[in-house]
N, C-alpha and C positions, 0 to 999 in steps of 0.2 A: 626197295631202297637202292637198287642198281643205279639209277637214273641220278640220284641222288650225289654233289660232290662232299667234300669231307664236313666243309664248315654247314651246310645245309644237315648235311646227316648228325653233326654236333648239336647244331640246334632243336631239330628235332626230339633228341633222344636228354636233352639237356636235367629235365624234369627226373629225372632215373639217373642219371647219375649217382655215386656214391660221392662221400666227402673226398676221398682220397682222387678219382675218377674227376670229378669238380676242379681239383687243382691243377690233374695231368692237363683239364681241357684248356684251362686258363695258359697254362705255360705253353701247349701246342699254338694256342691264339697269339703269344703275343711273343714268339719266338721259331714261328714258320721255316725261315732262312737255315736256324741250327739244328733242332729238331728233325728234319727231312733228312739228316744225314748222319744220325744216333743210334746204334743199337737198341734193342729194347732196355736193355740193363743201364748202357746209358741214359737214355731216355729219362728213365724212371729217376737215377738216380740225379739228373739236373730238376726235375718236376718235384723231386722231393718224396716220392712213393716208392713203392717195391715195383720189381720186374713184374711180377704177376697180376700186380695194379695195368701194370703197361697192356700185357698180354690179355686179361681180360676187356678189358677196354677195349680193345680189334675187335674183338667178339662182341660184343655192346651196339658197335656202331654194324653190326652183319657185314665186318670183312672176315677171311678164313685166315686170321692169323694175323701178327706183326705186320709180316713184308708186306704185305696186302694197303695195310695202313699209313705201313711207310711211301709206300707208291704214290701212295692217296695226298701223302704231306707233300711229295716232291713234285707233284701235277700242279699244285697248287701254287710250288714258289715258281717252277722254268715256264708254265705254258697258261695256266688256269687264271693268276692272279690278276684280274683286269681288275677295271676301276670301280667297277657295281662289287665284287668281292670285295673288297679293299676296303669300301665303306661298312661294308658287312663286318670283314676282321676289327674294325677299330672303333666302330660308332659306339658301343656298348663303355667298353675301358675311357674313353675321353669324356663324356657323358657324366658318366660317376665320378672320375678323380681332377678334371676339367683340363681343356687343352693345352693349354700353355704348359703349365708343373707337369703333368703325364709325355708331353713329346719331348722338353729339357731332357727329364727323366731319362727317358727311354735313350735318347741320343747319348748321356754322360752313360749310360752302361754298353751302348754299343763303344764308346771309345775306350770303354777298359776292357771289356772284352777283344779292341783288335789290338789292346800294348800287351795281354795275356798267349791270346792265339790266334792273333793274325798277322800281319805281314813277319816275315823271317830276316831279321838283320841280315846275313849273309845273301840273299835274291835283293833285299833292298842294294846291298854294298855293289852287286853285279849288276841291278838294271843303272844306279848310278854311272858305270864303269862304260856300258854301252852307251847310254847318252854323251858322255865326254869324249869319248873316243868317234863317236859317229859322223860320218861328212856332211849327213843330212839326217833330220830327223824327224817322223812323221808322227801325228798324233790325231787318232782318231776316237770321236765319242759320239753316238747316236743318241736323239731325243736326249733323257734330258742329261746323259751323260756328256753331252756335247758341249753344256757350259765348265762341265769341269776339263774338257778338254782344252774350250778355249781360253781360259784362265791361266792354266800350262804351260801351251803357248803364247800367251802374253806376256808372261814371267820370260820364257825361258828366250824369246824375242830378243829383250833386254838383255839377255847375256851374252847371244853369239847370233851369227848370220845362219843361215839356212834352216829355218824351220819350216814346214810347213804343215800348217792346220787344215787335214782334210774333210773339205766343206760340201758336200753331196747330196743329193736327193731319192737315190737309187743305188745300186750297188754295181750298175756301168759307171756310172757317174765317178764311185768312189777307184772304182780301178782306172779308168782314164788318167785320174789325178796320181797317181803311185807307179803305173805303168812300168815304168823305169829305174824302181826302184833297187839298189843293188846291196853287197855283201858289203859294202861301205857304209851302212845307211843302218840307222835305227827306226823301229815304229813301235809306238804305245796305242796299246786297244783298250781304252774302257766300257765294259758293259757291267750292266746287274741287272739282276734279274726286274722285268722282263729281259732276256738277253739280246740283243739287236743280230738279228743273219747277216747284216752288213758289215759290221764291225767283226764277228767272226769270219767271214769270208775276205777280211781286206787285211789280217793277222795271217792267215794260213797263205795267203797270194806273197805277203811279205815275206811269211819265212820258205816256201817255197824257194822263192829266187835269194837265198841266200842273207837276207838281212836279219839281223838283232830284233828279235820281237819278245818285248815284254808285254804283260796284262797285267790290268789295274781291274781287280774286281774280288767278288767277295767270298768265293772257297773253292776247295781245289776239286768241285765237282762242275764248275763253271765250265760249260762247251767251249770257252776261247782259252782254255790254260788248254788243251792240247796241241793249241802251235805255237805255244808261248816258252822263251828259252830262259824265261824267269818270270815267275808269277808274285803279285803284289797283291797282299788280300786284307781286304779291310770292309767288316760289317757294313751290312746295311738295312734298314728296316721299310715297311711299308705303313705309312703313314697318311690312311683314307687315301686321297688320290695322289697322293704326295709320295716321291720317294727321299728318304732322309739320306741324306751324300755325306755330312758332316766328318765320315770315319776317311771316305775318301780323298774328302778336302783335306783334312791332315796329311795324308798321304803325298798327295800334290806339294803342299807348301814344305812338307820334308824334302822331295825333291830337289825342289829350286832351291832349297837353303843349303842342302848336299853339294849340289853342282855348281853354284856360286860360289861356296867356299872352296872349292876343287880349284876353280878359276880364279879365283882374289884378285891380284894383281890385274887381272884384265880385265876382271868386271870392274873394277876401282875405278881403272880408265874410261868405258863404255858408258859410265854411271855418270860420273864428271862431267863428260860430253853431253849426254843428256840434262842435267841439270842445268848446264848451259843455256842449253836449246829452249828447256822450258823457262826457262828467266827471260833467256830474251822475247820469245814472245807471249810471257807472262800468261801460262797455261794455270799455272795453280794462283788460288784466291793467297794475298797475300796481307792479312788482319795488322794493321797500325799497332808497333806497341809502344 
């Protein structure tokens, strides 16, 4: 069974399960992200069983113990979880309760779980405080966090001058663009798991040379909350080959609604001016009424 990783050793051993053992597997399946970073005692008790349910269950699957299994869970969410797993974790559950109502689902509890325990008013009230106060502000997001990057700054575009959205291919590429980054300067790093080495290395270059580096990503075991001087964390699930952003998109559009009200009176004016701009060259469809 060495060879073997968790969700394979799951399956395998799925038929031997106990009822109690059956539920732990179901909660470990479709809660990867939280699980990876539970006590046993925890564990059991979000799964709904006893610690000993937990504890046997390591032993079930022939690891020597919890931690062993806990390893096994967090291989799975930082470094394991490719796209062939991924179909693996979710074919089953969508299947039976069908796609659409099963991924709603899933996302309306990833969102109460981040208003329960994830992002922290107070880091939200400070990464605000650093974007308003910053001379420039970078924002970077790899694959597919890259669209909620650029959403970010498209918003935040609209509000004030100098932003820039760092747009790269490589991780020279990404330091070329920030180079000159300074203790004047804010930068947002979004990653989730998979976690991007680009976006970790372009968060640590920022706070190196002295800038405001928040992270946008989903718990405080994330490799870019260590060079982050405020971390923002908001669920995320894996959904077949799909990653579900939805908790971070909230996140985002809290932002721009944060720092525009910060601004009011300017963005009133900047907003004005563009609405101008778009009238006169009649950029939005405009329905007869």
């Amino acid at each position: 069974m060495e060879h073997l990783n968790l969700l394979q050793r799951m399956e395998k051993k799925a038929a031997s399960f106990s009822k109690g053992q059956k539920r732990l597997a179901q909660y470990i399946t479709d809660n990867f992200d939280n699980a990876a970073y539970l006590t046993a005692s925890k564990l059991g008790k979000e799964a709904g069983v006893s610690e000993s349910t937990v504890v046997r269950f390591a032993y079930q699957l022939d690891y020597d113990g919890y931690p062993e299994l806990q390893k096994a869970m967090q291989v799975i969410v930082k470094t394991n979880s490719n796209s062939i797993q991924r179909m693996s974790l979710s074919s089953k559950r969508y299947q039976e309760k069908g796609v659409l109502k099963s991924i709603l689902i899933t996302d309306a509890e990833r969102l109460r779980d981040t208003i329960q325990n994830g992002v922290d008013e107070k880091e939200f009230d400070k990464a605000v405080k650093y974007i308003n106060d910053s001379r420039r502000l970078y924002i970077l997001g790899a694959r597919s966090a890259a669209y909620l990057a650029g959403l970010l700054g498209y918003y935040f575009k609209m509000l004030f001058d100098n932003v820039v959205i760092v747009d790269a291919n490589s991780t020279s590429e990404t330091l070329e663009q920030i180079y000159n980054i300074s203790p004047e300067d804010a930068m947002i790093g979004i990653t989730f798991p998979r976690y991007s080495k680009r976006t970790i290395c372009a968060l640590q270059y920022a706070k190196n040379h002295g800038a405001k580096t928040i992270a946008l990503t989903d718990n405080m075991q994330s490799p870019i909350v260590e060079f982050a001087d405020c971390s923002l964390l908001a669920k995320s699930d894996v959904m077949t080959i799909v990653d579900s952003l939805v908790c971070p998109l909230s996140v985002v559009n809290a932002l721009v609604t944060a720092v525009a009200l910060l601004r009011k009176d300017e963005v009133e004016k900047r907003l004005m001016a563009l609405e101008e701009l778009w009238n006169e060259y009649d950029v939005y469809n405009r329905s007869s009424q």
